[in-house]
N, C-alpha and C positions, 0 to 999 in steps of 0.2 A: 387851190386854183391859181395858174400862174394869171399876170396882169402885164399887158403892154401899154406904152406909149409912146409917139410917135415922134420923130424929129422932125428937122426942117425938111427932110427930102423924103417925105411921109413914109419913113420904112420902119414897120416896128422894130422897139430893143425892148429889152429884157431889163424889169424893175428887179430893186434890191432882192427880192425873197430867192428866185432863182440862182444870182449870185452868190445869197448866202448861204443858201443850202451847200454849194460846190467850195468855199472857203469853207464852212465847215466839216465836212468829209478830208479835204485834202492837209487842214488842220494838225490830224492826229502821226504821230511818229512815223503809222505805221506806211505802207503807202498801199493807197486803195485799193489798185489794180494790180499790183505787183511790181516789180523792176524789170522784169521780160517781155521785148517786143510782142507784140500780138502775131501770131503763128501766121498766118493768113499773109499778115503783112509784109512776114520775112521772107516766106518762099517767095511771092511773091517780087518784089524788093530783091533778090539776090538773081532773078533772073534779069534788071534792066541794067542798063547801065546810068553810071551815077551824072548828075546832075544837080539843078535847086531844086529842092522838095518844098511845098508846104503841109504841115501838119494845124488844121483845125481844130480844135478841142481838144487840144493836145494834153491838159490834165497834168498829170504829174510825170510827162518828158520822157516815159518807157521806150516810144515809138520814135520821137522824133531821134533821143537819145541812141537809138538803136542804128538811126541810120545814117546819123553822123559817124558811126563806127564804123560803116560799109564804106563810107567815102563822100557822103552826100550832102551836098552846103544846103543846111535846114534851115527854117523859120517857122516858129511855130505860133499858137496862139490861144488863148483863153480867156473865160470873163472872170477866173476866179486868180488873185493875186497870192491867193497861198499855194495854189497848183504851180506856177514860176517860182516858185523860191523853193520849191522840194525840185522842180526840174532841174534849177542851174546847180541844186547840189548833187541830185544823180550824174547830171554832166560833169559835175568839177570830178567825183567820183571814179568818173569813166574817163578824166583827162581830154575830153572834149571840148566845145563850145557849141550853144545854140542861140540862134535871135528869137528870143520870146517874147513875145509881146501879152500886154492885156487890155483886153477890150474887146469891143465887137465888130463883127466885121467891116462894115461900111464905114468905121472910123480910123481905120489902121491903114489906109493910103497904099495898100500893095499896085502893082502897077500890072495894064494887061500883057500880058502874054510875059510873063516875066519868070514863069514855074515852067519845069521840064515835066512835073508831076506833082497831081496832089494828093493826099492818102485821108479818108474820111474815114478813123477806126473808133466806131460806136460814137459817132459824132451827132446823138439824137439832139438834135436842134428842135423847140417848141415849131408844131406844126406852121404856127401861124408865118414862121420867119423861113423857112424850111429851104420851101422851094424859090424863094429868091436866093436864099443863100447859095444856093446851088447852083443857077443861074448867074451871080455876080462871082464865084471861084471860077465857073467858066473862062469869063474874062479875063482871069490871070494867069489861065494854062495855053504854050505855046502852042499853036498845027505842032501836030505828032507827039502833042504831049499828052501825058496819062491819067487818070483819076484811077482810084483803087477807093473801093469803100467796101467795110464790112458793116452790119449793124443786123439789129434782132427783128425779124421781118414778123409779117403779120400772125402767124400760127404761133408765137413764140406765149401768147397770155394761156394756151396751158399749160404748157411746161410754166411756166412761172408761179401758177396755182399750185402743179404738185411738188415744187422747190422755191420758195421764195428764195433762195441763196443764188438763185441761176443771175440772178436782177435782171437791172431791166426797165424798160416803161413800165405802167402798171394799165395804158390804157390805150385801145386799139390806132388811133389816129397818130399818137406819135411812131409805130412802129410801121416799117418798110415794107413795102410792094416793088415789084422789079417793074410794074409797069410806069409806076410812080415815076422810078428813078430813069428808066427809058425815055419819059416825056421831060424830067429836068433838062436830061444831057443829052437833047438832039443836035445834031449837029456831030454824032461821035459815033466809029467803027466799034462795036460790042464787042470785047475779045474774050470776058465771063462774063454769063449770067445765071445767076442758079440763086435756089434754095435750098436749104438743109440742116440735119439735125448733124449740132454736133457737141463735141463734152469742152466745156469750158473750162479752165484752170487759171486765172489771172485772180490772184491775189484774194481778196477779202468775199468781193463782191459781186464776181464772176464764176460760179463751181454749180458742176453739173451739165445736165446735159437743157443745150436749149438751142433753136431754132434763128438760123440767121441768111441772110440775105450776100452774097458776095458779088463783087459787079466789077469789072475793070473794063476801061473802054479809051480808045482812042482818040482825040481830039482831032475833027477834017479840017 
């Protein structure tokens, strides 16, 4: 069972266990998720044009890394400090640079309207923190600017039954509804909304086929 507690500006964060679960996964040599932009994200992403990105739970820097290669001044972020140290060697890798920060959000000082786009890929945030989170990246994407999220929407806990490999949440409340994500980000022109099954291929702990939420929308 994850545990919050509260700061001074009564928002929950996320105690050590959650953190360490994510330094220990991104720990291992190998990398999690793979070194390959998320599919979703590229097609998408190659239709805008470039701009500052932010990348939230950015992980081990596949995505943000991906889009600094298209052209796009990233910043990304994470709670787990071994995820930024495999990030900046896939970017030194890739001959790149990214600002990666660690921490959580309401600590990392980003400023409003200061993103052209933000990209939420499997960015399952503990319910409890969710939808403010979502509501506070608002405030740093400019009018006209983008959100793009993918993540494993509500039908995804069977497919997870008949492939534990697909991953995943394991429990119905961290995973996505489009009505959810509609009532985060009012205030925004819808330009996807869907559900759907489709076959995962990202590294260790993505494979198979499984059920995901995609959403991109406009900032008014």
């Amino acid at each position: 069972m994850l545990t919050f507690v509260y700061n001074l500006k009564n928002t929950p964060t996320m105690k050590d266990p959650w953190r360490e679960r994510w330094d220990d996964r991104y720990s291992k040599k190998e990398y999690a998720f793979g070194v390959e932009p998320n599919r979703f994200l590229k097609e998408t992403l190659e239709q805008l044009n470039t701009g500052r990105i932010l990348f939230p739970a950015d992980g081990e820097g596949r995505n943000g890394v991906f889009a600094t290669k298209l052209g796009w001044d990233v910043a990304s972020f994470d709670i787990s400090a071994e995820g930024r140290k495999k990030a900046l060697r896939l970017a030194e890798a890739n001959n790149v640079a990214i600002d990666y920060q660690v921490g959580e959000l309401p600590t990392l000082q980003y400023r409003p309207e200061q993103f052209d786009a933000i990209a939420l890929i499997y960015a399952h945030f503990p319910v409890e923190i969710r939808s403010g989170y979502h509501k506070l990246l608002s405030t740093y994407l400019r009018k006209g600017g983008i959100v793009i999220l993918e993540a494993f929407g509500k039908n995804h806990l069977e497919y997870k039954r008949k492939n534990p490999e697909v991953g995943g949440p394991s429990d119905l409340e961290n995973l996505f509804s489009l009505e959810e994500l509609k009532s985060d980000f009012k205030g925004f022109d819808i330009i996807k909304a869907e559900e759907r099954e489709i076959e995962l291929d990202e590294g260790r702990y993505h494979n198979g086929k499984g059920y995901v939420v995609r959403f991109v929308a406009r900032k008014t």
